[in-house]
Structures are given as structure tokens and as C-alpha cells.
N, CA and C of each residue as an Amber inpcrd file, in Angstrom:
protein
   690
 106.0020000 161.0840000  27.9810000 106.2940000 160.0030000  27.0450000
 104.9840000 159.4220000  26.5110000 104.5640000 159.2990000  25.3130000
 103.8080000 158.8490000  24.6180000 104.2210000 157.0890000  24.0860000
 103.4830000 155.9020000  24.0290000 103.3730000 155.3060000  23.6220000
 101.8690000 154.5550000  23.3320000 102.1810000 153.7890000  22.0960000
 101.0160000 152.9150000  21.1750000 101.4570000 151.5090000  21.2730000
 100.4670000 150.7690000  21.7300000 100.4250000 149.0550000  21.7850000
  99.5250000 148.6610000  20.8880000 100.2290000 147.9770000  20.2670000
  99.7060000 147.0510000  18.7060000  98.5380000 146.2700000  19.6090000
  96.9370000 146.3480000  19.3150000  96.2440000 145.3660000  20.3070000
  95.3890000 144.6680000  19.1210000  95.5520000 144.8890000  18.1190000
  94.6870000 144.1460000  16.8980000  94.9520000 142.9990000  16.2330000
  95.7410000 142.5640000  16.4560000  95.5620000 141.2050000  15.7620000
  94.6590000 140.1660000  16.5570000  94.6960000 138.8750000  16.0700000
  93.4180000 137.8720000  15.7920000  93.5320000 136.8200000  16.6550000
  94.9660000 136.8600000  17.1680000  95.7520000 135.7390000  17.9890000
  95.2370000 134.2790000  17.5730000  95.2790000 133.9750000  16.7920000
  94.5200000 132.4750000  16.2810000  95.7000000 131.7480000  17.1090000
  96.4430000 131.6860000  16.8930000  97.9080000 130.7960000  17.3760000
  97.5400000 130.5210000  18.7400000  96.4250000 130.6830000  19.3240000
  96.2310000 130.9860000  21.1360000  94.7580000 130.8370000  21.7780000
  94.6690000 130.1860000  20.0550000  92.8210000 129.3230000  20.7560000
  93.2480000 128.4450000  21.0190000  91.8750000 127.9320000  21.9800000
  90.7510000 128.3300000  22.0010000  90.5620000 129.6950000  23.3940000
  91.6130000 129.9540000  23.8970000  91.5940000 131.0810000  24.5580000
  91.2400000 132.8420000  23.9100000  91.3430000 132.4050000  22.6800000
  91.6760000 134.1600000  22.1040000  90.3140000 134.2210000  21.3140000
  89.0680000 133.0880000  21.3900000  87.8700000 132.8170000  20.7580000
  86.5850000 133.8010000  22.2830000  87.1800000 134.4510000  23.1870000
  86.6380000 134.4390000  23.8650000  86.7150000 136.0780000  23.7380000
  88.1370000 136.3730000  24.2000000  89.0420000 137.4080000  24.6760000
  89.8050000 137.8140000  23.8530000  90.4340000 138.9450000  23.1710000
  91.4950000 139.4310000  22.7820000  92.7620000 139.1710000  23.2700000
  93.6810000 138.8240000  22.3810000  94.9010000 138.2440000  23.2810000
  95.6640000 139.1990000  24.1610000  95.6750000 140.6180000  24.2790000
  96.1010000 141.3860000  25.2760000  95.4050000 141.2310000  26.5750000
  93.9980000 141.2090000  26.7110000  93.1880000 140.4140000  27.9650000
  92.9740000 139.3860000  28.8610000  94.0780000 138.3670000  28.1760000
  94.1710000 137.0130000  28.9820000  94.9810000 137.2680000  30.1640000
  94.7450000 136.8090000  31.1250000  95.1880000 137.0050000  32.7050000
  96.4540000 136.4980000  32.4930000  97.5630000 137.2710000  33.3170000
  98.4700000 136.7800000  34.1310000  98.6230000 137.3940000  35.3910000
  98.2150000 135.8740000  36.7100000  98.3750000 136.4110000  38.1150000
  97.1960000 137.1940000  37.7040000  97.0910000 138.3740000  38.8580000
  95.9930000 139.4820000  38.8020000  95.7750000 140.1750000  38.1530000
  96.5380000 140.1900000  37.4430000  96.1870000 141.2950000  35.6150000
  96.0730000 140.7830000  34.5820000  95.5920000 141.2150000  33.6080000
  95.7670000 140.5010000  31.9860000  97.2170000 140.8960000  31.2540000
  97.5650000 140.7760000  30.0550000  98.7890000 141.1780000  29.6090000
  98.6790000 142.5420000  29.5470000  97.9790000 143.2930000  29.2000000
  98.1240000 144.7650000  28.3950000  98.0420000 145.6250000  30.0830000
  97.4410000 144.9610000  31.0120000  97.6440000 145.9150000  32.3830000
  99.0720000 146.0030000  32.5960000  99.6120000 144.4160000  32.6020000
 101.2040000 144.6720000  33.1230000 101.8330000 145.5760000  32.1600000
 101.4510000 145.7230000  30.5020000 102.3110000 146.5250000  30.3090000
 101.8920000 147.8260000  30.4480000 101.2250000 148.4080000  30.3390000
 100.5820000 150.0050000  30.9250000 101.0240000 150.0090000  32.2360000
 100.9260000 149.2210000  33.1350000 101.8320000 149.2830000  34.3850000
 103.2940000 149.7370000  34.6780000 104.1650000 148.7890000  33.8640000
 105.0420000 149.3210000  33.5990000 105.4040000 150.7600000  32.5300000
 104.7720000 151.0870000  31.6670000 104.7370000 152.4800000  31.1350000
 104.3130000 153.4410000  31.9570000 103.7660000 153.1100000  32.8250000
 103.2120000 154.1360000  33.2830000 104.2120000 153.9690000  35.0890000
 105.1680000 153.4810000  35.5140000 105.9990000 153.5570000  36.3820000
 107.3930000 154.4600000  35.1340000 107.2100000 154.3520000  33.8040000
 108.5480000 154.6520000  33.3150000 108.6100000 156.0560000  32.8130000
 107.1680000 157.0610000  33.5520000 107.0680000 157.7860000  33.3590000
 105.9550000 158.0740000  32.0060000 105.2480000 157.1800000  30.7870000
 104.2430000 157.4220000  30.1060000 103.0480000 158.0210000  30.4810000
 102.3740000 159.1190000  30.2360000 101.1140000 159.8450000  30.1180000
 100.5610000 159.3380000  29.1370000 100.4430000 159.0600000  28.1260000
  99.4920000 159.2340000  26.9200000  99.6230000 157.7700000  26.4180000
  98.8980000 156.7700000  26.5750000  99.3810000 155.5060000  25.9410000
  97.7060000 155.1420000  24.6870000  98.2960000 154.7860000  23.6160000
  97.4190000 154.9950000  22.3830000  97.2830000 153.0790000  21.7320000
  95.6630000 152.1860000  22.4020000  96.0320000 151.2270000  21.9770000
  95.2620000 150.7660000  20.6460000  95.9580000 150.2320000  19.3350000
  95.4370000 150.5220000  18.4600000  94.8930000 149.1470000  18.0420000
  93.5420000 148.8290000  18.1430000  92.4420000 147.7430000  17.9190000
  91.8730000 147.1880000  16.5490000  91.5110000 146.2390000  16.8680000
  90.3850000 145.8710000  15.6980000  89.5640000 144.8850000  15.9460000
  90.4860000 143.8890000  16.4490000  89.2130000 142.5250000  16.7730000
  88.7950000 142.7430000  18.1640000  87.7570000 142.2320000  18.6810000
  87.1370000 142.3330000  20.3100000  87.0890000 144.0220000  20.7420000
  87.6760000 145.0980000  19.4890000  88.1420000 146.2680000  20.3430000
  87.2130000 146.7850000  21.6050000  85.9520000 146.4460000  21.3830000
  84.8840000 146.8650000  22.5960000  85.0010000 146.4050000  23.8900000
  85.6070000 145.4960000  23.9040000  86.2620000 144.5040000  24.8820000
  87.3700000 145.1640000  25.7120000  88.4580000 145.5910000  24.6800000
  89.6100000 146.3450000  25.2220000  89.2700000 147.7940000  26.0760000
  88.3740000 148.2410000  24.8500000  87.9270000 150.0420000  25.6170000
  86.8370000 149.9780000  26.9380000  85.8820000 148.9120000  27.0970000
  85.2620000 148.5050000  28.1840000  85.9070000 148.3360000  29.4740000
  87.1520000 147.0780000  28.9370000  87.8700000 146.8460000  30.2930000
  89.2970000 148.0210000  31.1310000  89.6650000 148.6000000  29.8670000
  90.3750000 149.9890000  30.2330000  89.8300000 151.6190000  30.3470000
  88.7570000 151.7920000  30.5640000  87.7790000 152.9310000  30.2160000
  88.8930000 154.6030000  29.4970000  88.7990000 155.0630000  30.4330000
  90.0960000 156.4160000  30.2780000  91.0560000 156.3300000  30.3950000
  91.9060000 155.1220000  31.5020000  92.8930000 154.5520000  31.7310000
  93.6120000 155.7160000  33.0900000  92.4400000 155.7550000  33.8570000
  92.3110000 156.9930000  34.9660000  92.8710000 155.9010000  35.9860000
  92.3420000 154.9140000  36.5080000  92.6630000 153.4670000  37.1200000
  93.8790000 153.5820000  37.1760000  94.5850000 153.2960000  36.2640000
  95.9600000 153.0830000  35.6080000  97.1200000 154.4010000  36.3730000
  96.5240000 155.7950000  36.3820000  97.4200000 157.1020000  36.5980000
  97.9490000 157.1110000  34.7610000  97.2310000 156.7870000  33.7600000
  97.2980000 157.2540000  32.1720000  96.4810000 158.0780000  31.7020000
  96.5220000 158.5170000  30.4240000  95.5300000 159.0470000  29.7490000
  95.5830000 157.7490000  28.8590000  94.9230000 157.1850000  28.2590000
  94.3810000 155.6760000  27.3120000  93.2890000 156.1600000  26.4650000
  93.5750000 156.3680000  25.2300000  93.2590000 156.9070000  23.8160000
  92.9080000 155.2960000  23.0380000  91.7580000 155.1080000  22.4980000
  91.2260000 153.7580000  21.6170000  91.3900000 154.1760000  20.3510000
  91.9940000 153.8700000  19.4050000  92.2900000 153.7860000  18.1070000
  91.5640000 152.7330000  17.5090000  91.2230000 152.8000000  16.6090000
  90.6380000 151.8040000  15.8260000  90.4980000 151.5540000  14.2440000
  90.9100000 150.0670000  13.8300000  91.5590000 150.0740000  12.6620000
  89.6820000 149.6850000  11.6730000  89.3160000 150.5020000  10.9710000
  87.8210000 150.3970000   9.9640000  88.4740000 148.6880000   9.2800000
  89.8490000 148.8820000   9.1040000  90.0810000 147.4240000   7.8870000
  91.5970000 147.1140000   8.6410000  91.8690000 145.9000000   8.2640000
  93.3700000 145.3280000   9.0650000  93.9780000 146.1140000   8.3830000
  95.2420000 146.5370000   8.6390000  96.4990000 147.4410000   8.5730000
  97.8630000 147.4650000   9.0620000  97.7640000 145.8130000   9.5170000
  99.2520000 145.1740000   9.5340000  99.6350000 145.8100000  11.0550000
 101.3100000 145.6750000  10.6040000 101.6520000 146.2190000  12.3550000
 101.8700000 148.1140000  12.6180000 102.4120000 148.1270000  11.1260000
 102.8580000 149.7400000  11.0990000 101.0210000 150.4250000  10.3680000
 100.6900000 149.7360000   9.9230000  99.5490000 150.6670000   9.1600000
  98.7590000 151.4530000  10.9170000  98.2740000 150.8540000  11.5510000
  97.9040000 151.9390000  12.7990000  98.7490000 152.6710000  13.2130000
  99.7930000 152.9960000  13.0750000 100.9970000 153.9080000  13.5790000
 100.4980000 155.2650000  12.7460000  99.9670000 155.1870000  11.1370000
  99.9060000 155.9020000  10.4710000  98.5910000 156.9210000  10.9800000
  97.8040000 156.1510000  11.8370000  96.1730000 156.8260000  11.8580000
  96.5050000 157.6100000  13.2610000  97.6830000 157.2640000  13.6070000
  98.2200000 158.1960000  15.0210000  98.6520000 159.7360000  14.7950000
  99.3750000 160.2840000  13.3950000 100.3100000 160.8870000  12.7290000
  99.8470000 161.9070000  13.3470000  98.6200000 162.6460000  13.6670000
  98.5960000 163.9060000  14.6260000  98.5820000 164.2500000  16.1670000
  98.3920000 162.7370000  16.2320000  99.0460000 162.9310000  17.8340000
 100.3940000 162.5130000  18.4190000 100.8110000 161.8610000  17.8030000
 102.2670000 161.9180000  18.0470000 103.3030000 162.5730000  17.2440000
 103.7390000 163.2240000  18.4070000 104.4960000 164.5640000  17.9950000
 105.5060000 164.6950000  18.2050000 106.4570000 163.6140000  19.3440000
 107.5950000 163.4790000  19.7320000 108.1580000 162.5580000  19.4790000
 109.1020000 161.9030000  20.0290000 109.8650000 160.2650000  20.0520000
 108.6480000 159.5750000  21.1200000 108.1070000 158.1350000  20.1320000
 107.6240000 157.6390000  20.9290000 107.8200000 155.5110000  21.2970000
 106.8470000 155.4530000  21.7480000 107.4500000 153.9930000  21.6510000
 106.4140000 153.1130000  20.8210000 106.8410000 151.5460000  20.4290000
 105.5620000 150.9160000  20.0090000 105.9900000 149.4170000  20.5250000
 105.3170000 148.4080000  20.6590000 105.2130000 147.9160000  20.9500000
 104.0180000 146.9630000  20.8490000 104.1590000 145.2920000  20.7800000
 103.1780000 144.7620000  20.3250000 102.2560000 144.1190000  21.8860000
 101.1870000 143.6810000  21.1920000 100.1400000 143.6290000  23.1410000
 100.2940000 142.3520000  23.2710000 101.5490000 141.7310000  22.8340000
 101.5370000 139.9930000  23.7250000 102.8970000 139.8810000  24.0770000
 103.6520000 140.8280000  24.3130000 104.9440000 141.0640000  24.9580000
 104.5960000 140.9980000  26.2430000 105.5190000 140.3520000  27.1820000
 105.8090000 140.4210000  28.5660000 107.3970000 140.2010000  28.6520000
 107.6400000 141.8400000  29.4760000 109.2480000 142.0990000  29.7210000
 109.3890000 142.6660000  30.6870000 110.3980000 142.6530000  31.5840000
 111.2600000 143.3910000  32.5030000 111.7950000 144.6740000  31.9980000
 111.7430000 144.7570000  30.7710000 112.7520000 145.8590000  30.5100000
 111.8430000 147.5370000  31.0420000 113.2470000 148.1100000  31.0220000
 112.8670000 149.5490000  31.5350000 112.2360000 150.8690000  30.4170000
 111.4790000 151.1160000  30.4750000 110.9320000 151.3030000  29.0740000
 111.6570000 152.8050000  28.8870000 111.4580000 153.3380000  30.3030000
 112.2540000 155.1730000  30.1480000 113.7090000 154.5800000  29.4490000
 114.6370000 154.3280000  29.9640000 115.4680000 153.9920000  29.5140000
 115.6620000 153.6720000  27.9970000 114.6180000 152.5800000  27.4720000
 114.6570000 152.5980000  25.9690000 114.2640000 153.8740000  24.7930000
 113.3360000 154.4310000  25.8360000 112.6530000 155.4590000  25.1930000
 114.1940000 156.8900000  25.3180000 114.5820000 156.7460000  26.3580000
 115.8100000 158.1110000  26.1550000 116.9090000 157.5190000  25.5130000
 116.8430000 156.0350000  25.1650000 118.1820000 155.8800000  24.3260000
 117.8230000 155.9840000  23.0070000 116.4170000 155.8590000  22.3430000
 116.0230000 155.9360000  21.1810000 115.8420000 157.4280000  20.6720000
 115.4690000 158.0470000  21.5470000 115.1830000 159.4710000  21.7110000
 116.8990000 160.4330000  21.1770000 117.6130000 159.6710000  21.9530000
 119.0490000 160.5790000  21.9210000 119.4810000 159.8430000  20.3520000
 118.9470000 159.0070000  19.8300000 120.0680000 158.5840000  18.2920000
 119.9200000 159.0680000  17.3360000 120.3550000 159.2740000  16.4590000
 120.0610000 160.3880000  15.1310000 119.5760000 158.9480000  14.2310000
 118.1260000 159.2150000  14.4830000 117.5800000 158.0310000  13.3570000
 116.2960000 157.7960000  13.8170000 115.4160000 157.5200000  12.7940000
 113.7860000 157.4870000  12.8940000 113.5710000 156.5800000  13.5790000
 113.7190000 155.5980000  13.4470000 113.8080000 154.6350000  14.1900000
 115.1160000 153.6030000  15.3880000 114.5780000 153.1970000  16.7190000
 115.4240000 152.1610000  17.0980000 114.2580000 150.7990000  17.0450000
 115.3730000 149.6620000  17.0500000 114.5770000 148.6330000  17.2250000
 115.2170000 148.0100000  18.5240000 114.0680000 147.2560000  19.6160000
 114.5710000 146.5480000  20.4490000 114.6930000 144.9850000  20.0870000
 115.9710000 144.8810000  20.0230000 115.8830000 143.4480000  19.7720000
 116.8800000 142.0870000  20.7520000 116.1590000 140.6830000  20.9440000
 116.9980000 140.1470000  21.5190000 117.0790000 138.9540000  21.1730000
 118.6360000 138.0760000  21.8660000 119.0420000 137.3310000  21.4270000
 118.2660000 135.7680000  22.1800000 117.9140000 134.8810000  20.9820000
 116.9220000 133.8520000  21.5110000 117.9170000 132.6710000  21.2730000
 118.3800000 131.6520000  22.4340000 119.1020000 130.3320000  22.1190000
 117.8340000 129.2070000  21.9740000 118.3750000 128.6600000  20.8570000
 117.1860000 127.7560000  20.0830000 117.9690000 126.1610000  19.7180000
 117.8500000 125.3100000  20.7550000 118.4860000 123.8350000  20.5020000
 118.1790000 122.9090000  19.5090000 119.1240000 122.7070000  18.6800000
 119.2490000 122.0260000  17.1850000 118.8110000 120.5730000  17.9940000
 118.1210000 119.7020000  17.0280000 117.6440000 118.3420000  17.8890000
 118.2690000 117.3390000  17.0650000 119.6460000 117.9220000  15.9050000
 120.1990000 116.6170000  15.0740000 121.7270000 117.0270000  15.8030000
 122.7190000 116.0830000  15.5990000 124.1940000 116.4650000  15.7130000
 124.4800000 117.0250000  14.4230000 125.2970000 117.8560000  14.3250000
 125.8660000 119.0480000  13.3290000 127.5310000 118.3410000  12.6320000
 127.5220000 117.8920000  11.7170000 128.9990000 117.0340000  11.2970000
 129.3010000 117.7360000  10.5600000 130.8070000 118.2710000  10.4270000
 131.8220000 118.9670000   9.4260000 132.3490000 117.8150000   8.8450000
 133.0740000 118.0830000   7.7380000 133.4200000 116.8840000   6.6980000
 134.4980000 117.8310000   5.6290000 135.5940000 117.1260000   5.3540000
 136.4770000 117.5320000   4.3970000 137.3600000 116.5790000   3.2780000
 137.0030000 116.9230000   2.7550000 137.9470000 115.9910000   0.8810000
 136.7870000 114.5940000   1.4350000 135.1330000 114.8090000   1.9660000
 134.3480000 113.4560000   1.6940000 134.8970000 112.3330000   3.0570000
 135.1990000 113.2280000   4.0550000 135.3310000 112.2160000   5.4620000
 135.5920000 113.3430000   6.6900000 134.8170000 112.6840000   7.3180000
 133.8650000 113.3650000   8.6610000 135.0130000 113.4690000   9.9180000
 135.0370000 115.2650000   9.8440000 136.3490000 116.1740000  10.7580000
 135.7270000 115.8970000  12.1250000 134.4430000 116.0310000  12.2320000
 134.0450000 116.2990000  13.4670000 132.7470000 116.2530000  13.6350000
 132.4640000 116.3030000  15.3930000 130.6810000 116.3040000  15.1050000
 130.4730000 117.0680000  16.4230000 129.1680000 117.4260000  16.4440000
 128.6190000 118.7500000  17.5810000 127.7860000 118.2780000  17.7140000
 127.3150000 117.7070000  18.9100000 126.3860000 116.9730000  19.5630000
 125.1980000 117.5540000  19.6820000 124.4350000 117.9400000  19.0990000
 122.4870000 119.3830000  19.2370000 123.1910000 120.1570000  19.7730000
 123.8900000 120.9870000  18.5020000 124.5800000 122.3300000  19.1150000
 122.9310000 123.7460000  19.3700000 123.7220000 124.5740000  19.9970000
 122.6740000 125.7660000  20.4640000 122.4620000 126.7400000  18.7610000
 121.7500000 127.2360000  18.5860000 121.6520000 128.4160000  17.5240000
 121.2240000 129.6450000  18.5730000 122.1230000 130.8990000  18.3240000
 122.1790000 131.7250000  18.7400000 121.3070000 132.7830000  18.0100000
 120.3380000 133.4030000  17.7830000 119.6390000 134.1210000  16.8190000
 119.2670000 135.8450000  17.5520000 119.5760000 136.3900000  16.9410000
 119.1000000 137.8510000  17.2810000 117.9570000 138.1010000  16.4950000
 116.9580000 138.6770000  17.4050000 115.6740000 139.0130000  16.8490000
 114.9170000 139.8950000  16.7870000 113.9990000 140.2350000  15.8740000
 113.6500000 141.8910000  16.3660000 112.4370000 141.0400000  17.8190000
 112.0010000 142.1060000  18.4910000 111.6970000 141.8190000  19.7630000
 110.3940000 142.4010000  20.1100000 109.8130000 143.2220000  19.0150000
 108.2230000 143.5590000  19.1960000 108.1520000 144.7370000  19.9610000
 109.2850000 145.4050000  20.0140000 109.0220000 146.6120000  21.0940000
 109.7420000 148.2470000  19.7500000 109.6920000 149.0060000  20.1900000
 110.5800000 149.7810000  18.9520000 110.1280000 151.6620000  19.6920000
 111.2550000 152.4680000  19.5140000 111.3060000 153.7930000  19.7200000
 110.9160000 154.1590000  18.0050000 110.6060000 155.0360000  17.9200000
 110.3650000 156.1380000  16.6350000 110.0920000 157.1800000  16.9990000
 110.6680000 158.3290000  15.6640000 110.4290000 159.4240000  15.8710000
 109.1550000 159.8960000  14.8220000 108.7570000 160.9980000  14.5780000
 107.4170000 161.3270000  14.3650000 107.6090000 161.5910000  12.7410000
 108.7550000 161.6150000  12.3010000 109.6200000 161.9510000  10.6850000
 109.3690000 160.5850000  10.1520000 108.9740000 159.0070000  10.9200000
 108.7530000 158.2010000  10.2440000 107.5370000 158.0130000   9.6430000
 106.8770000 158.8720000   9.8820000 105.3060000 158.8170000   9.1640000
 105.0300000 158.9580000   7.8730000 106.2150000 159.3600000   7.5330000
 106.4000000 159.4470000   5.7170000 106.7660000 158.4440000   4.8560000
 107.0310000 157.6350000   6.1010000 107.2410000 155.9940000   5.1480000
 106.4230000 154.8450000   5.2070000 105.3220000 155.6970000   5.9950000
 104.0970000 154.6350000   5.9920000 103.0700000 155.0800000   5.0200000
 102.1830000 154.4560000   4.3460000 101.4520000 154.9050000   3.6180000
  99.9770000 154.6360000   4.2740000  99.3150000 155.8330000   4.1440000
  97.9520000 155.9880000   4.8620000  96.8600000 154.8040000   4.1710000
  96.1170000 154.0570000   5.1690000  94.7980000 153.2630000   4.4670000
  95.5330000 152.0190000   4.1870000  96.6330000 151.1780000   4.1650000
  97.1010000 150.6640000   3.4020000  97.8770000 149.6760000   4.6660000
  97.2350000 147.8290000   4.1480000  97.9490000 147.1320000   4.8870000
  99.1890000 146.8410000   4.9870000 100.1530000 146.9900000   6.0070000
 101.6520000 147.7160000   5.8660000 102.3400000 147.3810000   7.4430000
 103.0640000 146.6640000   7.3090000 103.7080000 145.8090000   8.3060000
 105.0530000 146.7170000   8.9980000 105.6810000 146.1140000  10.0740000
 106.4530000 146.6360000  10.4330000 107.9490000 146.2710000   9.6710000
 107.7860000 145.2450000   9.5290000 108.9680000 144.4230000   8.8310000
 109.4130000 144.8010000   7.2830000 107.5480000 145.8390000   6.3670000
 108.2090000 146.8380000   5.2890000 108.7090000 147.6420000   5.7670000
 108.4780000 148.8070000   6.7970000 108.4790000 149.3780000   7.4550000
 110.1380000 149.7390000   7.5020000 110.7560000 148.6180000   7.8340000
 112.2670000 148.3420000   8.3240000 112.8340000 148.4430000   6.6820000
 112.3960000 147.6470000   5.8910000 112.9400000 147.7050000   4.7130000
 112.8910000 148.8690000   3.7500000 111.7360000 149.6870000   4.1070000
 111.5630000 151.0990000   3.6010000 112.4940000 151.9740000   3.4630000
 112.8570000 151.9580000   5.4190000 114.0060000 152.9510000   5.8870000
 114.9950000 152.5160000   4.9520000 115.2190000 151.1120000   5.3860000
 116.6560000 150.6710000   4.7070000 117.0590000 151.4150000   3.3220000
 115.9430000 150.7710000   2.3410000 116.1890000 151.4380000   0.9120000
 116.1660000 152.8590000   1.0070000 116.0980000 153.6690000   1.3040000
 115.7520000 155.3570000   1.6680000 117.3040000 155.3120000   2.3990000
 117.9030000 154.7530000   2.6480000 119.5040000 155.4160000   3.4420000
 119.3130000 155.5280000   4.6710000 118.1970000 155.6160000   5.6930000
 118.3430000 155.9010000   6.9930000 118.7340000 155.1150000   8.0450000
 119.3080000 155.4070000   8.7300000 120.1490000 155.0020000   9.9750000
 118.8950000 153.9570000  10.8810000 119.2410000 152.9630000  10.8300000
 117.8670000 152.0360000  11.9660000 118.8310000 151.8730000  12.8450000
 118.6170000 152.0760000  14.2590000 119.6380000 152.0320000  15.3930000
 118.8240000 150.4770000  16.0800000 119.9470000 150.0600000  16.7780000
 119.7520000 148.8220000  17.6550000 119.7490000 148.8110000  19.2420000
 118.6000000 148.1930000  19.7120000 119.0960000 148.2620000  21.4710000
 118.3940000 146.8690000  21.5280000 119.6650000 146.2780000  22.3180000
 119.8270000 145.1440000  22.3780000 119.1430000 144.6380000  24.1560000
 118.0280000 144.1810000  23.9170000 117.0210000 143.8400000  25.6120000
 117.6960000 142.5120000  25.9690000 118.5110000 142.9100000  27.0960000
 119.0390000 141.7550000  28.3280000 118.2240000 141.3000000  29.0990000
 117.3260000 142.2170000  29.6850000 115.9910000 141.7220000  30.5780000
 115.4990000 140.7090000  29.9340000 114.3320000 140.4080000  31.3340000
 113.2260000 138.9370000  30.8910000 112.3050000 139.2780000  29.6250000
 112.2950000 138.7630000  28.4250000 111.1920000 138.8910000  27.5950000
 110.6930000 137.7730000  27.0440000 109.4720000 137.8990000  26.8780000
 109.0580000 136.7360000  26.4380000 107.5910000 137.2350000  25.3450000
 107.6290000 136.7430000  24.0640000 106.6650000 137.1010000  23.2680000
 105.7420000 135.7900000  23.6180000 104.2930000 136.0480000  23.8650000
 103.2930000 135.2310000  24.1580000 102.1690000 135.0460000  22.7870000
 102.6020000 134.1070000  22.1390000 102.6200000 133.7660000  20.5570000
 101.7920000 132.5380000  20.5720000 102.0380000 132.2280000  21.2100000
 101.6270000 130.3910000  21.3930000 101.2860000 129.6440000  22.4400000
  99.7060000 128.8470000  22.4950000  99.6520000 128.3150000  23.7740000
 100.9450000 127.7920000  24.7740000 101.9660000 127.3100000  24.2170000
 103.3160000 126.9370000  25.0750000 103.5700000 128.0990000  25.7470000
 104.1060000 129.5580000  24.8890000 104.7330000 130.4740000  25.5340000
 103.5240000 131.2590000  26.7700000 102.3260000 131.1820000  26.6240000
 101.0540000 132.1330000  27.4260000 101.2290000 130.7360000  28.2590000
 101.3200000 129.6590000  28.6280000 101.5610000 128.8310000  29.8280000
 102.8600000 128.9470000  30.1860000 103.9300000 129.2090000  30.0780000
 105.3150000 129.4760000  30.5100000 105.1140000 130.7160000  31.0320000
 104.5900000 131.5340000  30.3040000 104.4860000 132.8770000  31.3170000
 103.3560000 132.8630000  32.5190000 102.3010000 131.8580000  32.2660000
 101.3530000 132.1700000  33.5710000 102.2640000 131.3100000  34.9240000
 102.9660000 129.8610000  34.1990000 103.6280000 129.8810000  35.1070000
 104.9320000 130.5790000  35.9250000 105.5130000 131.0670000  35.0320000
 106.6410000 132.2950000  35.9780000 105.9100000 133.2040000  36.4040000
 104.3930000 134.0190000  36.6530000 103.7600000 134.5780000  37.2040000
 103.2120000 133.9740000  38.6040000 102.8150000 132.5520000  38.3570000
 102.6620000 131.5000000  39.4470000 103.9040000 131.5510000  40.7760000
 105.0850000 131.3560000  39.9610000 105.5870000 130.9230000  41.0290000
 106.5600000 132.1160000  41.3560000 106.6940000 133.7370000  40.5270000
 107.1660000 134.5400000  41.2480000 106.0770000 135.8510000  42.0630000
 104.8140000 135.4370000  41.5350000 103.7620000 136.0310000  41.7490000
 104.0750000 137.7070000  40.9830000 104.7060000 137.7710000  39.9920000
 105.5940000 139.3810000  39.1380000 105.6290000 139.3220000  38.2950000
């Protein structure tokens, strides 16, 4: 199993911590983020994990050398100019040759990655996306009203939102919808397929995830690392 971790962006959202360090490098417990996830890829059966850089990258390839440590092979990619989330996927196109995975480097999840990778693997479609459902508490009451007088009211009801989730299977046929050199996101990426007719499949992550976006969320996760020491 082959997979690529998005490790280039700028993490501004996560200074003054990410002024130091790349945001895949910040510790949780005894590892930084990008160990736990090569950890887990590499329990889910991954050989070949491809992380694709730009800011601090000397930083990243220093602290992961061959990724021999690990029981990986760890390949440094590197972006000459930014290239969004899908544009490094494109500078991969001869080494990935099978169904592989992607995934962004400030994810922390439980999920089982073999598992995502053989359910994405078995669907007839270039792509799956992992995505999950986030409850998000409204902080006004919610009032229905009919013919101009008030039916009812919902006290800070919940919003239920499904989301894409930063993780994603592809097959190697999607390389034709990325365009080489060219800053190019994942989110065209999705809309590409769309207009083109192709099938985008869904797998829906029940496990713990948590995208580490924001000083709030990188302290919520050091503390559930704190107090489950996992």
C-alpha cells in the first residue's frame, strides 16, 4: 500500500507554534503528528509513504531520514512553488501506480487505514472520499413562525454537518484531472470529477478524528493524548 501526506502548508492558524516547526512536527505525547500517522500506516500494512513539502521541508526530511525507524520506505517530495492540496499528487504520477491513499499532515484518527484503502480500492471510481459527520451547537434559539406568529421554538438546536475529512483513496486514472505545475486544490479536484461524470464514492469515518487546524483543536488533542497517553 502506497500512501502521500499533504505536509506543505504554512499552518498560520497555529502560531506562534508553526513559526518554529512545521505543523506535522508538533508533539503529541511522545511523537509529533506525522509519526502517529506513519505509525498507523505502517501497522495497516503501508510500505511506501510519499510526504509532499514545501515550508520547513528540511525540517521534515531531517527528522524522518529514510523512514527505516518507522519499518517504511519515506520518499520527500517537494513542491519548487505552492500547488494547493491536489497539485503535489500530480508530481507523484510515476510512482504511484496503484490505488492509493492521501491524506492531509494535521489529521489525528483512529481510523483503520487498510480497511479504507480496500474499500476504496474495491469501488469502481477514481476516487473515495473519507468523510465525517461534525455536531456543531447553534448559540441562538431557532423559531418557526406561520401566517406572522411564532409555532414554536428550539432551544440552541445541534447542526449536524457531513464533511469531507482530509483523508481520501484514489486511483492512479485520476492524474488526468490534475493539471501539472499548476496551483490546484482538492476541492477542484472533486468538482472536476463531478463535471466529467465520474462516480466519487463515500466512506463515512465513525472513529476518533480530529483535524488539528487551530490552536483550540492542537490543545484538545494534546490533551486526549495527556490523559489517554494514545
Amino acid at each position: 500500500m502506497d500512501a502521500v501526506i499533504l505536509a506543505g502548508g504554512l499552518g498560520t492558524r497555529l502560531r506562534p507554534f508553526t513559526e518554529v516547526l512545521p505543523k506535522p512536527l508538533l508533539p503529541l505525547g511522545d511523537r509529533s503528528i506525522l509519526e502517529h500517522q506513519l505509525v498507523s500506516l505502517q501497522e495497516a500494512g503501508a510500505t511506501d509513504v510519499y510526504i509532499a513539502t514545501n515550508y520547513l521541508s528540511h525540517l521534515i526530511e531531517a527528522f524522518l531520514g529514510d523512514g527505516s525507524r518507522l519499518g517504511l520506505k519515506i520518499h520527500i517530495s517537494k513542491e519548487t512553488s505552492p500547488l494547493g492540496t491536489a497539485g503535489p499528487i500530480k508530481l507523484l504520477e510515476r510512482e504511484l501506480q496503484s490505488p492509493f491513499l492521501v491524506m492531509n499532515g494535521d489529521i489525528v484518527t483512529k481510523l483503520d487505514f487498510k480497511r479504507f484503502h480496500d474499500f476504496g480500492s474495491r469501488e469502481d471510481s477514481l476516487l473515495t472520499v473519507g468523510t465525517k459527520i461534525i455536531t456543531t451547537p447553534f448559540r441562538f434559539g431557532n423559531v418557526t413562525t406561520e401566517n406572522g406568529y411564532i409555532t414554536g421554538v428550539e432551544e440552541k438546536p445541534d447542526f449536524k454537518l457531513e464533511i469531507v475529512a482530509g483523508m481520501y483513496c484514489m486511483s492512479p486514472g485520476i492524474m488526468k484531472f490534475i493539471p501539472a505545475d499548476t496551483y490546484f486544490g482538492i476541492d477542484q479536484l472533486i468538482k472536476a470529477l463531478l463535471r466529467a461524470g465520474e462516480r466519487i464514492s463515500r466512506f463515512l469515518i465513525e472513529d476518533y478524528w480530529l483535524d488539528i487546524g487551530q490552536v483550540e483543536d492542537y490543545s484538545k488533542a494534546r490533551e486526549m493524548f495527556k490523559q489517554t497517553g494514545k
